[in-house]
N, C-alpha and C positions, 0 to 999 in steps of 0.2 A: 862500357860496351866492349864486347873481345873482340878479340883482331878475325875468326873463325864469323861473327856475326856482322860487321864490317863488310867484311868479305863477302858474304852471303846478301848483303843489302845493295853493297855497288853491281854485284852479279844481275840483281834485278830488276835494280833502274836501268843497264845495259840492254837486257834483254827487251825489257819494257819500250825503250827507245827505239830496238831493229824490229819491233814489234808496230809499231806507231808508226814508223819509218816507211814498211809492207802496205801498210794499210792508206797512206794518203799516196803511195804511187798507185796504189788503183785507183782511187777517184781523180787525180792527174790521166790514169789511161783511160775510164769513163769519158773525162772532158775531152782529152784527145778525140776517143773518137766521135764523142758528137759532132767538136769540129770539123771534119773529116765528115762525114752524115751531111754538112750542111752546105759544104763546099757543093756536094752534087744536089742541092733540091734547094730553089730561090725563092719557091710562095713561104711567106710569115705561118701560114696553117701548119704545113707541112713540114715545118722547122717545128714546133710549137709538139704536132705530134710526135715526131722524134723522139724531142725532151720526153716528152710525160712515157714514153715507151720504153727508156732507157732507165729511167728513176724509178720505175715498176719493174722493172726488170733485175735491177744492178741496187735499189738505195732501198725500196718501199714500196708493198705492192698497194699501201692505202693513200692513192695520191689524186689530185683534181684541177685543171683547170679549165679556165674561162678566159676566152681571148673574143671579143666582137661576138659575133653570133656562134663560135664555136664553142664547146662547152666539152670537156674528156674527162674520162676518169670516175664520173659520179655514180656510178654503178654502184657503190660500195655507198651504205645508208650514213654513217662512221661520215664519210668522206664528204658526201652531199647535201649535206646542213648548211658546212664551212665553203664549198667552193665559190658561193656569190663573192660577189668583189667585196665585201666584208669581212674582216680580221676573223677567224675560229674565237671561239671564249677561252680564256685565261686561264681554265682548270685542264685543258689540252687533254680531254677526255678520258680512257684507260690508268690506271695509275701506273706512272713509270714512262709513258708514251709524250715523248715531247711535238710539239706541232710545230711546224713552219707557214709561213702563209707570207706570199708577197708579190708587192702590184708589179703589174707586167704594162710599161707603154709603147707602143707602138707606132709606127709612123700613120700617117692622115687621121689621128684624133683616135685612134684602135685602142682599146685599152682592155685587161683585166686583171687575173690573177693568177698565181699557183701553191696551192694548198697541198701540203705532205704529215703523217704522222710518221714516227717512230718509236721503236721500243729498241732497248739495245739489248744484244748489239747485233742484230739486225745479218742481213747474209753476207758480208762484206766485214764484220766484227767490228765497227768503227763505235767509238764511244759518241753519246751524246753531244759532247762539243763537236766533233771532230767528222759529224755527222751534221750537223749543222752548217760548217764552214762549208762541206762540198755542196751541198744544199744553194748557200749565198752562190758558188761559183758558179751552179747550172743553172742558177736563176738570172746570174749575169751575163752567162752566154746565149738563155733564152732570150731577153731584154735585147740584145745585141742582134739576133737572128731574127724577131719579130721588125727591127727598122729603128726601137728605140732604145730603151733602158730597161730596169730592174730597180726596183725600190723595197727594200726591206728594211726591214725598223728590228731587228734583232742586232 
């Protein structure tokens, strides 16, 4: 290997890095401000809408949940197969398009879901994995906002 190609490869694992770097301090400023969202609005629904409005907006606009009698997001046919409190199927529909899905519990026995696709790399340029990890995070903070947790099996 020449020291000219070398060169040229540490160049773009570097950039790749400040590149990487950009892109999960936005989904850091996403979760910011949903916390910030949540601080002012205390009902579970209304936290719930929030999320699925920020992750349409900022991650995926093919997104769905179901929390108790609330249901968001199913509008999109894609979308409303997957959103029952049922895992999506394994072939994660479109080729290329990975799926999220995970249970959502809440306090006094409330429970359901929040189901997302993605293709990458999506408005936010985030890769697959890296698209996923912010994913676990809003679903952590939904979990959190609803009274109880977040359980995802990815």
């Amino acid at each position: 290997m020449s020291t000219r190609n070398h060169t040229e490869e540490k160049f773009s694992v570097a950039l790749e890095s400040i590149q990487s770097k950009r892109r999960i301090e936005r989904v850091q400023e996403a979760a910011n401000a949903l916390l910030d969202r949540y601080a002012t609005q205390d009902d579970p629904e209304e936290r719930l809408k929030l999320t699925v409005e920020l992750i349409r907006r900022n991650f995926t606009p093919k997104i769905a949940a179901v929390f108790g009698d609330l249901t968001l997001g199913v509008d999109d046919p894609d979308v409303s197969a997957d959103a029952r409190h049922e895992p999506p199927a394994s072939s994660g529909g479109a080729p290329g398009q990975v799926v999220f899905h995970c249970e959502i519990h809440g306090s006094q026995g409330r429970s359901g879901s929040l189901t997302a696709f993605y293709t990458e790399p999506g408005s936010l340029g985030l890769t697959n994995t890296e698209w996923l990890a912010a994913m676990q995070l809003l679903a952590g903070i939904t979990g959190l906002g609803v009274g109880g947790r977040a359980t995802c099996p990815q």
